[in-house]
OpenMM code with the backbone's topology and positions (N, CA, C; nanometers):
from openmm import Vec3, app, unit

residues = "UNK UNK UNK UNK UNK UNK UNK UNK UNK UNK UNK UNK UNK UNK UNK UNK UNK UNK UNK UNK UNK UNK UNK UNK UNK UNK UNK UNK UNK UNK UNK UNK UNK UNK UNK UNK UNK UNK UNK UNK UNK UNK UNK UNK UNK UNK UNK UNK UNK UNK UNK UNK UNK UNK UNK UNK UNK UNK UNK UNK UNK UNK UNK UNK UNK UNK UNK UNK UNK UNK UNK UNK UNK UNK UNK UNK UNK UNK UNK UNK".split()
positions = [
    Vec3(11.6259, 10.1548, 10.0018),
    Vec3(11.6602, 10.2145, 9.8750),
    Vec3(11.8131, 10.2284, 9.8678),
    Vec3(11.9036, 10.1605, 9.7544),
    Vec3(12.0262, 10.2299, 9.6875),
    Vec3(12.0289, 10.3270, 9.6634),
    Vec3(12.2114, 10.3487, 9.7106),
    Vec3(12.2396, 10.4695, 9.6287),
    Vec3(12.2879, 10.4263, 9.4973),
    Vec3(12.2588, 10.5603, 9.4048),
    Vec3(12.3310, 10.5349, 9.2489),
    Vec3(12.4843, 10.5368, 9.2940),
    Vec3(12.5121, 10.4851, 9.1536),
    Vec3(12.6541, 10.4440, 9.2039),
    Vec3(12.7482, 10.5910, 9.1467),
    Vec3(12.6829, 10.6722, 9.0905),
    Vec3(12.7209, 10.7824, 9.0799),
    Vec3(12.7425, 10.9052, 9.1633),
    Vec3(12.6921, 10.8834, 9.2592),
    Vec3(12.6801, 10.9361, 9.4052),
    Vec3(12.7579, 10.8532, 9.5240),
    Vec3(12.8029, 10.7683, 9.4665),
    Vec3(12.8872, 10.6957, 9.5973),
    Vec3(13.0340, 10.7864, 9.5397),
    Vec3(13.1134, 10.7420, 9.6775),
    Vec3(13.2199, 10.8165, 9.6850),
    Vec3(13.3466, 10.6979, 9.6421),
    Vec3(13.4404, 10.7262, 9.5769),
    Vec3(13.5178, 10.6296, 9.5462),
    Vec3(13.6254, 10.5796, 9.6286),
    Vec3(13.6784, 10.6817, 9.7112),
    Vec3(13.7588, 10.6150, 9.8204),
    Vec3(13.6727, 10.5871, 9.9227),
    Vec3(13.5817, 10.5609, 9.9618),
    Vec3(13.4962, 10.4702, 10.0954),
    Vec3(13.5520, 10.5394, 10.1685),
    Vec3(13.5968, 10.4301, 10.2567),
    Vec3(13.6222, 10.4149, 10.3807),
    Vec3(13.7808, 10.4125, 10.3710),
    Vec3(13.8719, 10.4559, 10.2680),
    Vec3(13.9700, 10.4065, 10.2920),
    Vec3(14.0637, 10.5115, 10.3877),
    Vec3(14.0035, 10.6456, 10.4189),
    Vec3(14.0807, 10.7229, 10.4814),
    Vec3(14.0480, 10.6957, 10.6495),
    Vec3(14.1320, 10.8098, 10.6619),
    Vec3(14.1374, 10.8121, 10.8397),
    Vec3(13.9997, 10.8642, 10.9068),
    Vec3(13.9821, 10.7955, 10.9907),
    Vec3(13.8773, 10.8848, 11.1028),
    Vec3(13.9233, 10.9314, 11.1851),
    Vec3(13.8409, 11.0520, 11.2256),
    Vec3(13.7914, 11.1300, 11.3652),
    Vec3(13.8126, 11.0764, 11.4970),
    Vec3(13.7061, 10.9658, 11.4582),
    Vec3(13.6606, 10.8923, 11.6090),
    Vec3(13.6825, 10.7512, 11.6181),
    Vec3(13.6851, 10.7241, 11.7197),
    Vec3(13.7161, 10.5761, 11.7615),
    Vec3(13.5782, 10.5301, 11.8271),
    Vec3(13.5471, 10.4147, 11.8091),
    Vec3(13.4585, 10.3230, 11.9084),
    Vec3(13.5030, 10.3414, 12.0115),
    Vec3(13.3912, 10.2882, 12.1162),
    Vec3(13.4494, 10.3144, 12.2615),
    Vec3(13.5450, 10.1740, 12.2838),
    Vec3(13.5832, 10.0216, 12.2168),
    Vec3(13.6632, 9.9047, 12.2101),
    Vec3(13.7874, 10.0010, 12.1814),
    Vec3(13.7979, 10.0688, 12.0647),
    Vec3(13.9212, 10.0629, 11.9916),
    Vec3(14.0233, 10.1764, 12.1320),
    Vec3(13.8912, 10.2828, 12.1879),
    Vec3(13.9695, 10.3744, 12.3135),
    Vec3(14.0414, 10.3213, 12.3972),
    Vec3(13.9052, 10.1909, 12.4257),
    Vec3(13.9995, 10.1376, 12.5472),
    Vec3(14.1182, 10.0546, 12.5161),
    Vec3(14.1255, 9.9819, 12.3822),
    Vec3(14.2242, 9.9621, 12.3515),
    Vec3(14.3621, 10.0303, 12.3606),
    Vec3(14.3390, 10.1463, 12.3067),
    Vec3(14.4245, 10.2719, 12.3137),
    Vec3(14.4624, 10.2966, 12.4577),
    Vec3(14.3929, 10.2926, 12.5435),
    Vec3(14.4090, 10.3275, 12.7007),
    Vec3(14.5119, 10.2126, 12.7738),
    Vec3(14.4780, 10.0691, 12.7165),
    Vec3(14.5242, 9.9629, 12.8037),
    Vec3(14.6396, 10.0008, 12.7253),
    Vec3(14.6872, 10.0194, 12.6011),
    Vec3(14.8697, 10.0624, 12.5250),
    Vec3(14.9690, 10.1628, 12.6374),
    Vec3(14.8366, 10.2523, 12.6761),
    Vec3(14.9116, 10.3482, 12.7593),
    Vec3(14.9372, 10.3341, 12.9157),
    Vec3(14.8987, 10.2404, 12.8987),
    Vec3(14.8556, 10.2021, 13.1069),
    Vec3(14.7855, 10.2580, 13.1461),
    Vec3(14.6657, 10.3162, 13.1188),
    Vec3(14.5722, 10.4080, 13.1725),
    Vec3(14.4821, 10.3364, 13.1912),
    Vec3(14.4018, 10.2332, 13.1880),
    Vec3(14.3375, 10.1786, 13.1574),
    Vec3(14.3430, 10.0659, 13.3184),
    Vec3(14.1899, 10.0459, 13.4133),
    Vec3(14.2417, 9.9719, 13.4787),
    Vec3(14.0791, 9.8699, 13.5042),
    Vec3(14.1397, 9.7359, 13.5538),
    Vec3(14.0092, 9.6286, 13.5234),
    Vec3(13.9345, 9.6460, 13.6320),
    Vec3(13.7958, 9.6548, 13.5656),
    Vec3(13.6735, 9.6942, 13.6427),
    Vec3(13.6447, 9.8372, 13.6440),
    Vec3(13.7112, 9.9236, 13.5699),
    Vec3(13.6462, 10.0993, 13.5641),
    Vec3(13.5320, 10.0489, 13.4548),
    Vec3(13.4113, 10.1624, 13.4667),
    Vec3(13.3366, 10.1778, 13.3714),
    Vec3(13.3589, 10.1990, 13.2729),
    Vec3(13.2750, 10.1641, 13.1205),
    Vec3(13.3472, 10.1842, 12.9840),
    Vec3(13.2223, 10.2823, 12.8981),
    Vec3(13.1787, 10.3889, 13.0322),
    Vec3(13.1306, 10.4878, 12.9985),
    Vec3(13.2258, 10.6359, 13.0554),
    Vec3(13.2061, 10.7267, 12.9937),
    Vec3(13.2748, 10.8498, 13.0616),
    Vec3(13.4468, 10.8182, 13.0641),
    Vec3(13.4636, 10.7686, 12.8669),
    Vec3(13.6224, 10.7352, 12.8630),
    Vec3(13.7090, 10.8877, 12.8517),
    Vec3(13.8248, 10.9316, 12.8724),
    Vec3(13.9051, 11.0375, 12.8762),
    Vec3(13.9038, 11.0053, 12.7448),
    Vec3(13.9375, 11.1454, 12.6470),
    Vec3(13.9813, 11.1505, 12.5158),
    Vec3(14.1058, 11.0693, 12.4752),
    Vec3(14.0782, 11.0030, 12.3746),
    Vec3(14.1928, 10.9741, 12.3005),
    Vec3(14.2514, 11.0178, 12.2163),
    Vec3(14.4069, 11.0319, 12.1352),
    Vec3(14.3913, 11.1227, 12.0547),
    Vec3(14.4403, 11.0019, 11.9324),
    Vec3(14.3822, 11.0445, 11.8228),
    Vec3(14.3564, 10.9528, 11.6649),
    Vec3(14.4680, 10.9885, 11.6383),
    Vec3(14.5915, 10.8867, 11.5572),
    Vec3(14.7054, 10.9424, 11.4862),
    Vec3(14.6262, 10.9174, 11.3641),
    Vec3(14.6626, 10.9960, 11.2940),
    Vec3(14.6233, 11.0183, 11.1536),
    Vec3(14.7481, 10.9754, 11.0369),
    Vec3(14.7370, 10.8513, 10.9447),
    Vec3(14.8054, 10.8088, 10.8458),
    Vec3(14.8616, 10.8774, 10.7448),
    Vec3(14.9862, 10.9509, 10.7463),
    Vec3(14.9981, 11.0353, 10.6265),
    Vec3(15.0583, 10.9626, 10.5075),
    Vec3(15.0779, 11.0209, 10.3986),
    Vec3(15.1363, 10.9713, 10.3003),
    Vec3(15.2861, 10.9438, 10.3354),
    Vec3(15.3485, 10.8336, 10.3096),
    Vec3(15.4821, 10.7911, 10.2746),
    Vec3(15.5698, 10.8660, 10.2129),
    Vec3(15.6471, 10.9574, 10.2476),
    Vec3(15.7626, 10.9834, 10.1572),
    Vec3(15.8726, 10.9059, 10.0554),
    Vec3(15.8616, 10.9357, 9.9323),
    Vec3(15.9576, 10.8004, 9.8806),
    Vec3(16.1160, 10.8436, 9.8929),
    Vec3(16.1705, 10.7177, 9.9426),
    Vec3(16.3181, 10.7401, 9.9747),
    Vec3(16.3734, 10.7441, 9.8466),
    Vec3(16.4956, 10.8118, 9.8490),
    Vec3(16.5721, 10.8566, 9.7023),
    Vec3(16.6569, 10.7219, 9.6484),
    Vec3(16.6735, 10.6691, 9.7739),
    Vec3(16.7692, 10.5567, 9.7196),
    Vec3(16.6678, 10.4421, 9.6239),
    Vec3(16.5453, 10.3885, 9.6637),
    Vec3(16.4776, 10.3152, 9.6109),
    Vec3(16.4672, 10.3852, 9.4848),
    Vec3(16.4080, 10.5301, 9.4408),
    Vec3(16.3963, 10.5933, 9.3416),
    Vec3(16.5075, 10.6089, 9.2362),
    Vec3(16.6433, 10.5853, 9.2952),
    Vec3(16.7278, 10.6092, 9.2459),
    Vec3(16.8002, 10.4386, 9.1730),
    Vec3(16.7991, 10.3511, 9.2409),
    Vec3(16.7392, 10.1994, 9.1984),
    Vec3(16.6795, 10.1980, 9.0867),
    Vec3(16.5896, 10.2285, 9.0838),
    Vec3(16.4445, 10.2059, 9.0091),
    Vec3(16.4846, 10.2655, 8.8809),
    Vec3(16.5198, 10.3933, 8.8682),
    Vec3(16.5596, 10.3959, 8.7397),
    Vec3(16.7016, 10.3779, 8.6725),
    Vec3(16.7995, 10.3224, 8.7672),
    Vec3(16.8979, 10.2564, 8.7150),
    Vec3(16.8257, 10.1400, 8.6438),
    Vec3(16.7399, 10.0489, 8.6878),
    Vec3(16.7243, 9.9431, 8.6444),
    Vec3(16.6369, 9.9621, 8.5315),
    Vec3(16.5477, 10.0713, 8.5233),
    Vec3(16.4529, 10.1231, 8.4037),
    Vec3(16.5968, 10.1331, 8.2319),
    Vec3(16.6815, 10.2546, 8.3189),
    Vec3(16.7934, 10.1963, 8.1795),
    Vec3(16.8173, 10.1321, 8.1013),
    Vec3(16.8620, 10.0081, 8.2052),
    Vec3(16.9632, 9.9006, 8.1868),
    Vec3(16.8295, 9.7648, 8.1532),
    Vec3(16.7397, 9.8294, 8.2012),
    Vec3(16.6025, 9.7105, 8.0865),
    Vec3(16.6044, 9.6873, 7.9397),
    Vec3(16.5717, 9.5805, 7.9149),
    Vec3(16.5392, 9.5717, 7.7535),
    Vec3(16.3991, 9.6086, 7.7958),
    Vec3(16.3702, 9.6396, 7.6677),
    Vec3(16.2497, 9.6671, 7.5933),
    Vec3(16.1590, 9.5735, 7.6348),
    Vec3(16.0488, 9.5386, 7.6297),
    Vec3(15.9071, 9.4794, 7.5993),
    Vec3(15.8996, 9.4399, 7.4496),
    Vec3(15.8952, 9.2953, 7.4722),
    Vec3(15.8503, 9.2122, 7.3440),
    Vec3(15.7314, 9.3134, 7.2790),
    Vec3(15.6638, 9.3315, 7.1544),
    Vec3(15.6038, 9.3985, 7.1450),
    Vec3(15.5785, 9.5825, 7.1657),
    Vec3(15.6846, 9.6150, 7.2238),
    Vec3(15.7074, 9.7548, 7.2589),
    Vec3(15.7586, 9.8229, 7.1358),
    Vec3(15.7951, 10.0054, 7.1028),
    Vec3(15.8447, 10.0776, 6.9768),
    Vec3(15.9613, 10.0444, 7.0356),
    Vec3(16.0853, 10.0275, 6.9345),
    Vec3(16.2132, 10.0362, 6.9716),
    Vec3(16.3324, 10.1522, 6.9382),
] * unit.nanometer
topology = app.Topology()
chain = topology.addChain("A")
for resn in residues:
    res = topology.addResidue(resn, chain)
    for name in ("N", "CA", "C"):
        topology.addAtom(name, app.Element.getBySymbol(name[0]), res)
């Protein structure tokens, strides 16, 4: 059975997780040197998730951006 699509969530999957697979740990482990060939790939030490924050926008790009908004003509079709 579907879900309605009114009940689905609109950002999915696009945020951060919690948890990692036990691939992506050991991945994480072999970055750190912790990680050595032939240990078991049960009973992994915690990893810790960096979490993606939002981008701060730099002033200079912002400050660009509407110099050039100014110094634009108009849009064919635009009020003048």
């Amino acid at each position: 059975m579907s879900i309605d699509k009114s009940l689905r969530r609109k950002s999915g999957m696009s945020g951060s997780r919690s948890v990692l697979t036990r691939a992506e740990r050991i991945e994480a482990l072999k970055a750190d040197d912790k990680w050595t060939d032939g240990r078991s790939p049960f009973n992994l030490p915690k990893v810790r998730v960096m979490k993606l924050g939002k981008k701060p926008k730099k002033a200079a790009k912002t400050a660009e951006a509407a110099k050039d908004a100014k110094g634009a003509k108009p849009a064919a079709g635009g009020k003048k």
